[in-house]
N, C-alpha and C positions, 0 to 999 in steps of 0.2 A: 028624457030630456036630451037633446042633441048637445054633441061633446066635441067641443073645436080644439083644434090644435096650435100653440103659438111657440114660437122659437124664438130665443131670447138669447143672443150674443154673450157667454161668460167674458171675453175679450181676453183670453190667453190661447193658447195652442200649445203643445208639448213635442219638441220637435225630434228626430232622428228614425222615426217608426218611417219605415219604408214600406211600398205596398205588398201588398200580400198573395202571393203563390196561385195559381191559379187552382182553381175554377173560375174565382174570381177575375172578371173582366175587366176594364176600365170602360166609364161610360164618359164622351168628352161634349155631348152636350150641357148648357149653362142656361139658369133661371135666375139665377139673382146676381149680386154685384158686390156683394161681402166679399174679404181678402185675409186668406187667414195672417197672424201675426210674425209667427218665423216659420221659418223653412228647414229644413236637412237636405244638406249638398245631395246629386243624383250623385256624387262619386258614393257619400255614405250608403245611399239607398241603394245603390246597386252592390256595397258590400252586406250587408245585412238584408234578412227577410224576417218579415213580423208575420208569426203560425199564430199567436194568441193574442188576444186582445179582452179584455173586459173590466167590471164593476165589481169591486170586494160586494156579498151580502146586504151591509148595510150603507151601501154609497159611496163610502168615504173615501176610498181607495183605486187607483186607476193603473190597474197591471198589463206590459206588454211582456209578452217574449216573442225573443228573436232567435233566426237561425241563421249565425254569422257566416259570410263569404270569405272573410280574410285570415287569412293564417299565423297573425300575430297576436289574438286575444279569443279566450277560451269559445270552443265553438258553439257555445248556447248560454242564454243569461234572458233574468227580469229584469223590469224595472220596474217599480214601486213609485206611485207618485200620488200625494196628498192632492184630492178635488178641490177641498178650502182653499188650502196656501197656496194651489198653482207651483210647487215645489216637489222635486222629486226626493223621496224620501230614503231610499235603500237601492239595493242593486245586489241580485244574488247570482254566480255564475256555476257554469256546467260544465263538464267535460265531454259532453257532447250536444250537439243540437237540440233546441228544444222543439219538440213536435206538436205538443198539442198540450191543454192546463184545463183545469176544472175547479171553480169555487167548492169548499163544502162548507155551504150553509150552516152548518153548525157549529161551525169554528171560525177563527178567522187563520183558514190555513186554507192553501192551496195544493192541488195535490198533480203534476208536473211530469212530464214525460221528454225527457232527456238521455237515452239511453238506458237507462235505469227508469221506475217509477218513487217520486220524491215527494215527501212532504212536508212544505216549504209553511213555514210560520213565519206570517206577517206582520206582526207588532209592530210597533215601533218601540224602536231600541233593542230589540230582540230578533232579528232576521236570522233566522238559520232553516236548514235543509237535512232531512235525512230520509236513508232511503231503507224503503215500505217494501219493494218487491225488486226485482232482479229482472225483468225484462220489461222495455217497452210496449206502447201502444200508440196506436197511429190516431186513434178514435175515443174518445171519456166520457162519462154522462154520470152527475149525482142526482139523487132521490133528495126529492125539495128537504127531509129532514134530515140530511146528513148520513142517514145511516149504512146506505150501499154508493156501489161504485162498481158501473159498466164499463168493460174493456175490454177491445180488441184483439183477439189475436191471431195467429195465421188462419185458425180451424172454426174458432167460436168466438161466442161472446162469454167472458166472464164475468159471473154479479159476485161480488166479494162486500164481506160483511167489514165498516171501517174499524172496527171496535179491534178486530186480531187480524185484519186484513186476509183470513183464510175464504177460502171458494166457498160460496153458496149453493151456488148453481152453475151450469154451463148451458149455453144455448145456441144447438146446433147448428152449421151451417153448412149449407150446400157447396162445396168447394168448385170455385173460388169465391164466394161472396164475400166470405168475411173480410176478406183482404178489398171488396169495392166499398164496403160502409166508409160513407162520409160524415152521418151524423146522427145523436142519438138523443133522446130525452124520455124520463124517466115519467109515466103519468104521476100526479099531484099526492095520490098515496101509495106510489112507488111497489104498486102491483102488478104494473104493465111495463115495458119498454117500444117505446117508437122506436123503427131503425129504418134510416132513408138510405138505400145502395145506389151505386152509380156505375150505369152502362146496364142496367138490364130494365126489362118493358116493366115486370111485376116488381119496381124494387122498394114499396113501402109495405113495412111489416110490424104488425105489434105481437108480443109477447107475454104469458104470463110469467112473470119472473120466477115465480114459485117452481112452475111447474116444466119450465120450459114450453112446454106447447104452442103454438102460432094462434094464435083469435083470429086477427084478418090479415087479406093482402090487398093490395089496391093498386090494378097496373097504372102506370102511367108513363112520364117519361123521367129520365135519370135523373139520381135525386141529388143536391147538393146540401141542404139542409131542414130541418123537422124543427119543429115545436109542438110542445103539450099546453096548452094553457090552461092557465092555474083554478079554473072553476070546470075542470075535469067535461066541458063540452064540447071542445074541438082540438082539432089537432090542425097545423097546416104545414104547406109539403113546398119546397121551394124547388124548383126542379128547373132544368136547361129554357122550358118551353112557359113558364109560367106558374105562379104561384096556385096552390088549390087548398080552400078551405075544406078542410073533410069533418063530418060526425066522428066523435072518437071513440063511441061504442062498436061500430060498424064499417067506418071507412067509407062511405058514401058520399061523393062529392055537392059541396053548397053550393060551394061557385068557383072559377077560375080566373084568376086576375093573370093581366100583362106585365113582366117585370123583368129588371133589368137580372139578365144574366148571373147566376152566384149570388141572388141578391138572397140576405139572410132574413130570414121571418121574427117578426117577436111579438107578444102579447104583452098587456098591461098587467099590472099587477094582480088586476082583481079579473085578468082573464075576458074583457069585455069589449078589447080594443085588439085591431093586427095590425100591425108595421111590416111594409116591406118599401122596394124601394123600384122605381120606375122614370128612363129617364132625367137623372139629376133630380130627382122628386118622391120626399118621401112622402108616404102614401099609408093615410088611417082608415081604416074599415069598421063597421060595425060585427062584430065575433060573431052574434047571435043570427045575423039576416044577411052579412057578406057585403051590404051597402058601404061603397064607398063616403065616407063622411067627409074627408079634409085632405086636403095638398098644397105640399111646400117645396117648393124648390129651392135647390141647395147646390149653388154653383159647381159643377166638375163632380160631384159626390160621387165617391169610389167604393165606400165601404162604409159599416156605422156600427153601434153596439150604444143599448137603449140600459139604464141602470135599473136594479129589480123593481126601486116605486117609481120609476117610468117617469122622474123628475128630469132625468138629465141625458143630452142625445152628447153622445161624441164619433166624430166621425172625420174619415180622410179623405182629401183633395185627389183627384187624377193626374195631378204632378205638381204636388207643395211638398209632400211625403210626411204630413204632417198629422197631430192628431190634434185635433179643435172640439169645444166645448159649447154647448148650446143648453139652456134650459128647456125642458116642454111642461108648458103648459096645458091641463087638457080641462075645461071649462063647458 
């Protein structure tokens, strides 16, 4: 049965998220006429930059961190903020920048790279932070069942088991790549790793995490962001030049779709649907056959992040600096 897509005004916005770092571009063409509800000053926005953005596990939750410009308040912090209440709920800070965060699905903790590696507990009424490992990462990626955690470092990647946070594995890399990985995700039983690099022609790679060893590479062009989806048959590659559906036993391309610059890739829940984003217009495809199915345009759209059951789109303006809330429908 064909599966439409509808977009559905929550009528709040969450204001002070400024945009985000490049790769990411801004795209300044407009398709529709919607306005989001508040704004943050360009002064705020040009103090502050938002590295992370996303959905706690189960929806309910809507976390930024930022990596602050100004000199008189700690230089990295989250925010916490309730989907229901349209209320922001907590606010935990750093001593240094935050660089990059990772849901673990099987907590409701986040685990936070700010100088240090952190693991931050989300409750409500209970926010705290402590730290897990002693050196940063630029790059993070958890295994759908909570139990590992991919990280970057100068040389390799490290898969570290959550349970004692001790090394599992290391997985070699050709210097410098490690240091170009921009993005990583863990296949659905967390025996592979995607790794998309940027600036080299071959930079998507999967891995056996066990063993380390490479399965495949797939040249193309540099990569900005990866996905696994969740019914373990595709993989796809957001890259400078355009999005590519790939087979994910093999790496073999389905099809190439046109897309807006840094645009971020995502699958639906049940792995059956991709999201990227093209010209102020996000853009569903069918996973299995690459057929474009639905398009919606989305005034100025700069950037977005889709919730795990793919009920809820939030995403930011190309100069509101805002983050706004949309429901999706998929029918």
């Amino acid at each position: 049965m064909r599966r439409t897509l509808f977009l559905l005004m929550l009528g709040f916005a969450i204001g002070g998220c400024a945009r985000q770092t490049p790769p990411e571009t801004a795209n300044k063409s407009s398709q529709s006429t919607q306005k989001p509800t508040t704004k943050a000053s360009a002064k705020q926005a040009r103090q502050s930059s938002v590295r992370f953005k996303g959905f706690s596990p189960d929806s309910k939750l809507f976390v930024v961190g930022f990596w602050h410009g100004n000199y008189d308040s700690p230089p990295g912090s989250l925010e916490i903020w309730d989907v229901t209440s349209r209320r922001k709920v907590g606010k935990i800070q750093f001593d240094a920048p935050v660089r990059t965060a990772v849901f673990l699905p099987s907590k409701n903790s986040l685990l936070v790279s700010a100088g240090k590696i952190y693991l931050c507990n989300l409750t409500a009424g209970h926010l705290a932070k402590k730290v897990v490992l002693a050196h940063a990462a630029e790059v993070m990626a958890s295994s759908s069942d909570g139990k590992l955690v991919a990280l970057t470092t100068n040389n390799d990647v490290e898969i570290r088991n959550v349970r004692n946070w001790k090394v599992r594995n290391r997985i070699k890399m050709e210097s410098p790549r490690a240091a170009l990985i921009k993005s990583m995700d863990f296949s659905p039983d967390g025996r592979h790793l995607l790794i998309g690099e940027y600036d080299v022609s071959d930079g998507i790679e999967v891995y056996d995490v066990v063993t380390g060893h490479k399965m495949w590479t797939a040249h193309g062009d540099p990569q900005v962001d990866v996905a696994w989806s969740p019914n373990d048959q595709r993989v796809a590659v957001a890259t400078t030049e355009g999005v590519f559906l790939l087979q994910a036993h093999n790496g073999h391309t389905i099809k190439k779709f046109a897309s807006d610059y840094g645009s971020p890739v995502w699958f639906s829940a049940n792995g059956k649907q991709l999201f990227f984003t093209n010209k102020s217009t996000l853009v569903m495809c069918d996973a299995a056959s690459g057929k474009v199915v639905h398009k919606t345009g989305i005034k100025n759209l700069f950037t977005y992040v889709i919730s795990p059951d793919a009920k809820l789109l939030a995403h930011t303006s190309a100069d509101d600096f805002a983050v706004q809330f949309r429901t999706l429908i998929l029918q």
